[in-house]
N, C-alpha and C positions, 0 to 999 in steps of 0.2 A: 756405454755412454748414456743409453736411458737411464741406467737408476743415477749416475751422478745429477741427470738434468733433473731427476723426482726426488732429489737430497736437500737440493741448492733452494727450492721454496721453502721446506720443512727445515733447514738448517737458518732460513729467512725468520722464518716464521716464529721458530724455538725463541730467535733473538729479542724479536719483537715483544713478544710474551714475556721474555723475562724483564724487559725492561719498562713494560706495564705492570707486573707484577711487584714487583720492585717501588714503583711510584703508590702504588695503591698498596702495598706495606706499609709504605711512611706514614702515609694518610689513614690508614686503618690503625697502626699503632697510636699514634697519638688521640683515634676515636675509642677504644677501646679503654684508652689510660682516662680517659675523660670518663668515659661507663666504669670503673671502676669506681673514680671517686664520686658517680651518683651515687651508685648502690655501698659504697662505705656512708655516704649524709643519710640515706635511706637506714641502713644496718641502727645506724646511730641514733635515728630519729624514732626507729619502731620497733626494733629487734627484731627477736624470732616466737611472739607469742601470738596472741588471737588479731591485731589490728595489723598487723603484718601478713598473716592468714588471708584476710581477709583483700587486703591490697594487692596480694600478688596474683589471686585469685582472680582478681577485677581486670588484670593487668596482662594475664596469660593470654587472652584471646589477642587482646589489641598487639601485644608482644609477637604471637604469631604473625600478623599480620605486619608487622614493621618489618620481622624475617621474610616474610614473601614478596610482600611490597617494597618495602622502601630499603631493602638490603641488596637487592639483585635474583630474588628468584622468579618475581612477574616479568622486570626488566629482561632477565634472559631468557626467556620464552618468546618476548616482543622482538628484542633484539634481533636474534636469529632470523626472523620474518623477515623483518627490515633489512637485514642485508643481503638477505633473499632477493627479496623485493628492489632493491635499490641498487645493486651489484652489476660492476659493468667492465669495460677492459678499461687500464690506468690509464691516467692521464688529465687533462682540464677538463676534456667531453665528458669524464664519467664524475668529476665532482660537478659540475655541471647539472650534469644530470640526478645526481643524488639531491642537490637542490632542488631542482622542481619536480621531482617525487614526492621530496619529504616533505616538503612546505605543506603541501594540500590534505599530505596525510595525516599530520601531526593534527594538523585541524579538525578530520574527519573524527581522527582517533580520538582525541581529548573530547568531543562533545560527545560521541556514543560511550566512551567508559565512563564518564562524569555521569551520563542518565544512569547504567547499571550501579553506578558506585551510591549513587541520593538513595535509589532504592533499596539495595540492599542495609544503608547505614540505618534508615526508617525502620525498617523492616527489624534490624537486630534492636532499635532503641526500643520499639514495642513487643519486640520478646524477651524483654531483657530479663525478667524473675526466672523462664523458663530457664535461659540461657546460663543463669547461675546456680540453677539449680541440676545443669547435666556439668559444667565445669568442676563442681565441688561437690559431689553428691552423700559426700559422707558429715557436711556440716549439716550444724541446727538452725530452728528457723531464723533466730535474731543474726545468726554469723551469714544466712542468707539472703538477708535483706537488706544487711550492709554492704554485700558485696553487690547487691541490685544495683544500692546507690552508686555504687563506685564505677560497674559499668558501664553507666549512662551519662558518666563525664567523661570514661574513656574512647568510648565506641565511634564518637565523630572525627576519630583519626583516621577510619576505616576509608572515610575519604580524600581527607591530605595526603596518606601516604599513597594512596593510588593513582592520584595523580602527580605525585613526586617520581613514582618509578616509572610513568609513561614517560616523562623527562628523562631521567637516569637511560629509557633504553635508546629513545631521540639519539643522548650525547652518544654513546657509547656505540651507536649504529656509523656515526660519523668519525669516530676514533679520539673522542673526547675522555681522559677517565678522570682527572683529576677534580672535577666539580661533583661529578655523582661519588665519588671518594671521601669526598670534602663534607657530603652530606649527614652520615650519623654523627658527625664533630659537631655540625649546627644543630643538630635536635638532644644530644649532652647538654650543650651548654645551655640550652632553654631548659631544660631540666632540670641543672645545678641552681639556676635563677632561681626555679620556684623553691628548688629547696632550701637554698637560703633567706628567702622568703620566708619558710615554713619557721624555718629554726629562729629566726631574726628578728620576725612579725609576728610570732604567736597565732599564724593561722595554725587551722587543724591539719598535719601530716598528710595523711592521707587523700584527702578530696585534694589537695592542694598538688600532690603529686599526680592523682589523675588527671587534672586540667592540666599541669606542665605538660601531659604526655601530649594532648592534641594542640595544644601551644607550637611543639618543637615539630608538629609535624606540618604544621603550615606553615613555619619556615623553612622544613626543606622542600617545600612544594613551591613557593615564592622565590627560593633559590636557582632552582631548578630552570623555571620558566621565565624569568627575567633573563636568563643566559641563552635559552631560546630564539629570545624574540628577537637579541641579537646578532646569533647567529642563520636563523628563518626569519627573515624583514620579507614582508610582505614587497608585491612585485613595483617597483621603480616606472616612475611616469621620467619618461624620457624627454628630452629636452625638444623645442621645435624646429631646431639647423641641427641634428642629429640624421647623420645616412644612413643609419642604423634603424631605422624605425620598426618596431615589433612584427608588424604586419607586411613587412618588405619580405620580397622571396630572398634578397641579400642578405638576410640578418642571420648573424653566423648560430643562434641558439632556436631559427625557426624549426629544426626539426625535433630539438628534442623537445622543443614547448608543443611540435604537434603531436611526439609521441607519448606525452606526460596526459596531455589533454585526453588522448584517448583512453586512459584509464579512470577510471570510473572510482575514485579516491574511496568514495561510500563502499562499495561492494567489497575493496581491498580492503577497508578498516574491519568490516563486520567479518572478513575473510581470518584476519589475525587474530581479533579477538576470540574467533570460535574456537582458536587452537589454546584459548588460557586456562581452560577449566582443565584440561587434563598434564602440560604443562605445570599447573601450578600444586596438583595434587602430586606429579612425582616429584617436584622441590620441594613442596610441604613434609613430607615424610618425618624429619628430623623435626619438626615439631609439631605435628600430628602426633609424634611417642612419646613426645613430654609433656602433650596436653595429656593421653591416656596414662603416661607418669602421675601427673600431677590430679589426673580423677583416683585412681587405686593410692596415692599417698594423702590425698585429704581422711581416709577411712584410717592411717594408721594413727593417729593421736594428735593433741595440739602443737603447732611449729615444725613437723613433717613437711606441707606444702613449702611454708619459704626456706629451709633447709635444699630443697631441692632446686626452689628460682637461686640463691645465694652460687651454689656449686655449678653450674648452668652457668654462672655468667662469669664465674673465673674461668671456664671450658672455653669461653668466648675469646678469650685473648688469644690461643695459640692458633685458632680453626680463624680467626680472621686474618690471621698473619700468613698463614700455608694455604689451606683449605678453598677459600674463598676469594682471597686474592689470585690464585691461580687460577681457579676456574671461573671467573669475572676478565681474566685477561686474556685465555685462551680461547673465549669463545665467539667472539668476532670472526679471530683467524681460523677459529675450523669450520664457522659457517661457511668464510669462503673457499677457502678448501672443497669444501661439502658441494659449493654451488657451485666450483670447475671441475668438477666430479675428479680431481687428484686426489684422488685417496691412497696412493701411496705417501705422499707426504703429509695426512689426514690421520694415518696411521701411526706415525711417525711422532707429530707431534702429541697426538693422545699419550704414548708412549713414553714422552719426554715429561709432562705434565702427571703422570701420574706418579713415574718413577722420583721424580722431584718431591710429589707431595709425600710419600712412606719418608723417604731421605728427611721429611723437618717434622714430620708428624713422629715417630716412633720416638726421637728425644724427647719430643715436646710431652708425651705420655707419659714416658720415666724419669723424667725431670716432675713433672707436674707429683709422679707417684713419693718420690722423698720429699720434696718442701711442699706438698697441698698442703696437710694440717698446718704447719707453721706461716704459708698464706695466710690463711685463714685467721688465725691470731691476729696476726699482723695488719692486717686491711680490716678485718670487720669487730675483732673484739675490744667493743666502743660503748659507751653510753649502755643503752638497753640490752646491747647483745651480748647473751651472759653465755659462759660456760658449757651450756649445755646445747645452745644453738651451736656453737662453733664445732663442737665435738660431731654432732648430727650433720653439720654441712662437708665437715672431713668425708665422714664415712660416704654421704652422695658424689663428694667429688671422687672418690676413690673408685667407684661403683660405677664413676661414666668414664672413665681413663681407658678399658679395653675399649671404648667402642669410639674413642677420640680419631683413629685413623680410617675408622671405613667413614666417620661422617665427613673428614676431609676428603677423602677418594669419591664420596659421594657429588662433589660439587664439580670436576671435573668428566666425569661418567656422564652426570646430567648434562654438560655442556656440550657433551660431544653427541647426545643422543639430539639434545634439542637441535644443533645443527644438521641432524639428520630428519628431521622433520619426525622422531620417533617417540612422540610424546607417550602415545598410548604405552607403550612400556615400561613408560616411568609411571605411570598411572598406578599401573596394576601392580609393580613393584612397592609403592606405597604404602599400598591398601595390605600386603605381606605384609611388610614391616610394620605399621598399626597393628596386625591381628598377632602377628608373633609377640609384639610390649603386650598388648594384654594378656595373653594368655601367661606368658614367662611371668611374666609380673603376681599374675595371680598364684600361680604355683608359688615362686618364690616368699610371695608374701606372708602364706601357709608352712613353708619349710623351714626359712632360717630361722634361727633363732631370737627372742626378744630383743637383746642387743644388738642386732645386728639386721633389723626389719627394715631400718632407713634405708639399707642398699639395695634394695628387693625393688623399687620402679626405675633405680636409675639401672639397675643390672639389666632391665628389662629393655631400656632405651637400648642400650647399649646389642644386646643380640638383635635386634628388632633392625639396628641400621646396619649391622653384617649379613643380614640378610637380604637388605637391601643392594645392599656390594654386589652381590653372589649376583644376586638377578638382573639386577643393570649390565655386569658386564657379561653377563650370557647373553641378555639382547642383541649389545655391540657386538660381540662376536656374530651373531645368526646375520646378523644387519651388512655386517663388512662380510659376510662371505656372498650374499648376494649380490654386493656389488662387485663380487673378484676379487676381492683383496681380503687379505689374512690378520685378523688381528696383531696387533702387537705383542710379541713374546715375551713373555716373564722369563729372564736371567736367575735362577734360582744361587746362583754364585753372588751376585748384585743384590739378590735380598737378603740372602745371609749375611752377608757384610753388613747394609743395613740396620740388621737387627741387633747383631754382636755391638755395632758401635753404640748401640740405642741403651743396650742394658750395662755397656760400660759408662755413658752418660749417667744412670741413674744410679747406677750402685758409688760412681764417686761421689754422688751431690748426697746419698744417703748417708754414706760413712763421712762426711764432713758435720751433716745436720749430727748424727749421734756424738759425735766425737765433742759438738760444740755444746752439747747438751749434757753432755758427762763431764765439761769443764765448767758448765754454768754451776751444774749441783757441787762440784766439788770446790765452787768458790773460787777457780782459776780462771773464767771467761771475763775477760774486761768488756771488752764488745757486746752491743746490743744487739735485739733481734734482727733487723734488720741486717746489720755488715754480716751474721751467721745466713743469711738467704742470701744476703751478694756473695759470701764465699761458695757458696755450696754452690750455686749454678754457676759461677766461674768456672769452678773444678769440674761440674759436668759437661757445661762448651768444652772442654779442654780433654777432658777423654774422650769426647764425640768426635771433638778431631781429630786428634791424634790417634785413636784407632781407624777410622777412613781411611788417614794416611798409611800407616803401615799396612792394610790391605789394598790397598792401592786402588782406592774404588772412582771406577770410571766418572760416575755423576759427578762427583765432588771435582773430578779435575778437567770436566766439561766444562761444568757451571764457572769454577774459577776461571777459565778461558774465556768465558761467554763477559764474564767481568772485567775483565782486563781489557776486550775486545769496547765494552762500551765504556769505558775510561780513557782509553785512545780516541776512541771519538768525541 
């Protein structure tokens, strides 16, 4: 009878998640299709030579910081606090009470990250020559002084987006996701603006897309906090033939306004914020290794650097649909989990959340491995982007493919450490994976061969965040046996399935791509390139499934119950 009662929250909870997960799919898809067609007006507008070099350079720092900030990696560090903090038994008294917790806190919080955030922004806009010169350190002096320019239009994003993800973690503490979801879509389309701006008005490319960047990020900060203020409205002056009056021992909210009041809003903000620097270094990992990607690729020749942002952000569609969406939705419910010390069913749904992510991550790799190149053609060989960029972007996107599923395992790990209050471990796991990209990188940059040097930092990303993998979930393990409970079991039958189905995905979306390509030369292909990429991933869905199915693999015929289950409702 115990474990069915430690099932029924973690069989709750799985539901819950997937049907956040699920809502912040739609919303991430449609964000990502919108990042696509920046970076195709981008591709078009600059290619892959030295002003493109110099752009993405400019753009890498503040790029990281949109991934920490304004994507959910500050926000789930905050989060977790917050529902820490805010967490109480169901019902009216505990939203209630989440009310006047948050209210005062939101307020504490936003004024004390606002002063860190002005200074630090100052701070990066007067080191900014320094700054371009450890991002890129293999360019000359004129490609570093353009990029100077470029980050001193980028860099006052450092503050929108931080204050966009203090919002994002607000909503998300409260079990809001589709606004903070809704936000990279609003910072696209300020982007698309300026660049048809760019293209349309004859400004200059480049500056023009930097200022887009901190454009779109103070409307997702404007977005964000407009939703706030209606949801957190400051406190209500009561009416004067009201029985209820605040100060009455009858008033049904006088206790938890006296218990609200006894906390000391300031000590708890400065409390939360002191847990972000190490928090945000083990979510930065994954691009902490492509900024040290993109230092050891500015040394291999000109259009290397954007070669690597190009392949990066085709990477972006599949890890925002699995990766990120899942672990943005499970991490509310394992904070609370976390904080009714049920780690039984804590464990449960780690478990469910990971095993989910290999289940879309491993097609998503072998799918991506047969139509990358023909992506690539397809979306960016435009305008300026010749030949030879396309070719160089293949090879990086190929080169981050092995490391596409520990960076999605990587977002549910961190979610389940931060609801354990286990930041420091993601810290240090980090700082791994930073030193393993550089080193791997540097050997590799030295070993492969000429042709084949552009694979050499993303190869490097790519072990840099399996090592990552390895050491997160060694921490969860040491973390859940101290609280008595046993990690969740790897089914080595459930990942073999997994993975059969993953390479029967790719190998049909290959032999479709060749086949369609041996009919193009032999003058029998009517179809353009396009319907040959809707064929060939059709054909891969279609052995993905159909192999699951004849192995009769449990995830797949959960998940469809779990579907069915939220369709009836």
């Amino acid at each position: 009878m115990p474990d069915r009662v430690c099932l029924q929250p973690a069989r709750a909870a799985s539901g819950g998640m997937l049907r956040t997960a699920a809502l912040l799919g739609g919303f991430t898809l449609g964000s990502r299709l919108l990042g696509l067609a920046r970076d195709m007006g981008m591709a078009w507008l600059l290619g892959g030579g030295a002003a493109a070099d110099a752009l993405v350079a400019a753009m890498r720092l503040p790029h990281v910081l949109r991934r920490l900030l304004g994507e959910g990696s500050l926000s789930m560090t905050l989060t977790a606090g917050l529902v820490r903090r805010s967490h109480g038994p169901a019902g009216d008294a505990a939203e209630k009470r989440r009310a006047h917790v948050l209210r005062p806190l939101a307020s504490a919080l936003a004024v004390r990250l606002g002063l860190v955030l002005v200074v630090l922004t100052v701070a990066g806009l007067l080191a900014a020559p320094w700054l371009a010169s450890a991002l890129a350190p293999g360019f000359s002096g004129p490609e570093t002084a353009r990029v100077t320019d470029l980050l001193r239009l980028c860099l006052p994003y450092l503050l929108t987006a931080g204050m966009a993800a203090l919002g994002m973690a607000l909503l998300h503490s409260m079990g809001i996701f589709w606004l903070p979801a809704l936000s990279p879509a609003l910072f696209n389309l300020t982007m698309l603006l300026f660049t048809a701006a760019a293209a349309l008005g004859g400004w200059p490319p480049a500056p023009t897309l930097a200022l887009g960047m901190f454009c779109g990020g103070l409307v997702q900060w404007l977005a964000q906090w407009l939703a706030l203020r209606r949801l957190l409205p400051g406190e209500a002056s009561p009416e004067p033939g009201s029985p209820h009056l605040p100060g009455r021992p009858d008033h049904p909210d006088r206790g938890i306004r006296a218990q609200a009041a006894r906390e000391n809003s300031g000590r708890v903000a400065w409390r939360c914020l002191a847990q972000l620097p190490a928090g945000l270094l083990g979510a930065a990992a994954p691009q902490l290794a492509m900024l040290a990607a993109m230092s050891l690729a500015s040394g291999l020749g000109q259009g290397q650097v954007a070669a690597l942002y190009y392949a990066e952000r085709l990477l972006e569609l599949p890890l925002g649909l699995v990766g990120v969406c899942l672990g943005m939705a499970s991490l509310p419910s394992l904070s609370r989990l976390a904080a009714e010390r049920n780690f039984p069913a804590f464990a449960g749904q780690l478990g469910t959340a990971l095993r989910w992510t290999l289940l879309f991550s491993l097609p998503a790799a072998a799918g991506l491995w047969a139509v990358g190149p023909g992506l690539v053609d397809a979306l960016l060989r435009h305008g300026a982007f010749d030949d030879r960029a396309a070719h160089e972007t293949g090879l990086a996107l190929w080169a981050y493919l092995p490391g596409l599923p520990a960076f999605a395992l990587n977002r549910s790990l961190l979610a389940a450490c931060n609801a354990l209050g286990e930041t420091r471990r993601t810290a240090v796991s980090a700082g791994w994976a930073v030193a393993m990209t550089l080193a791997a990188g540097t050997v590799l940059g030295h070993s492969l061969p000429t042709l084949w040097s552009s694979m050499a930092p993303a190869l490097a990303v790519s072990l840099g965040l399996w090592l990552q993998t390895c050491l997160l979930w060694r921490g969860l393990r040491l973390a859940l046996r101290c609280c008595g409970q046993a990690a969740p079991a790897a089914s080595w039958r459930v990942l073999a399935q997994q993975a059969a189905a993953a390479l029967a995905a790719g190998t049909a979306a290959a032999l479709v791509v060749w086949a369609a390509e041996a009919a193009r030369m032999a003058a029998c292909w009517w179809g353009g390139q396009w319907s040959a990429l809707a064929l060939a991933i059709a054909a891969g869905l279609a052995a993905w499934l159909l192999c699951l199915v004849v192995l009769g693999n449990e995830d797949l015929a959960a998940l469809t119950g779990r579907l069915r289950e939220m369709r009836a409702k």
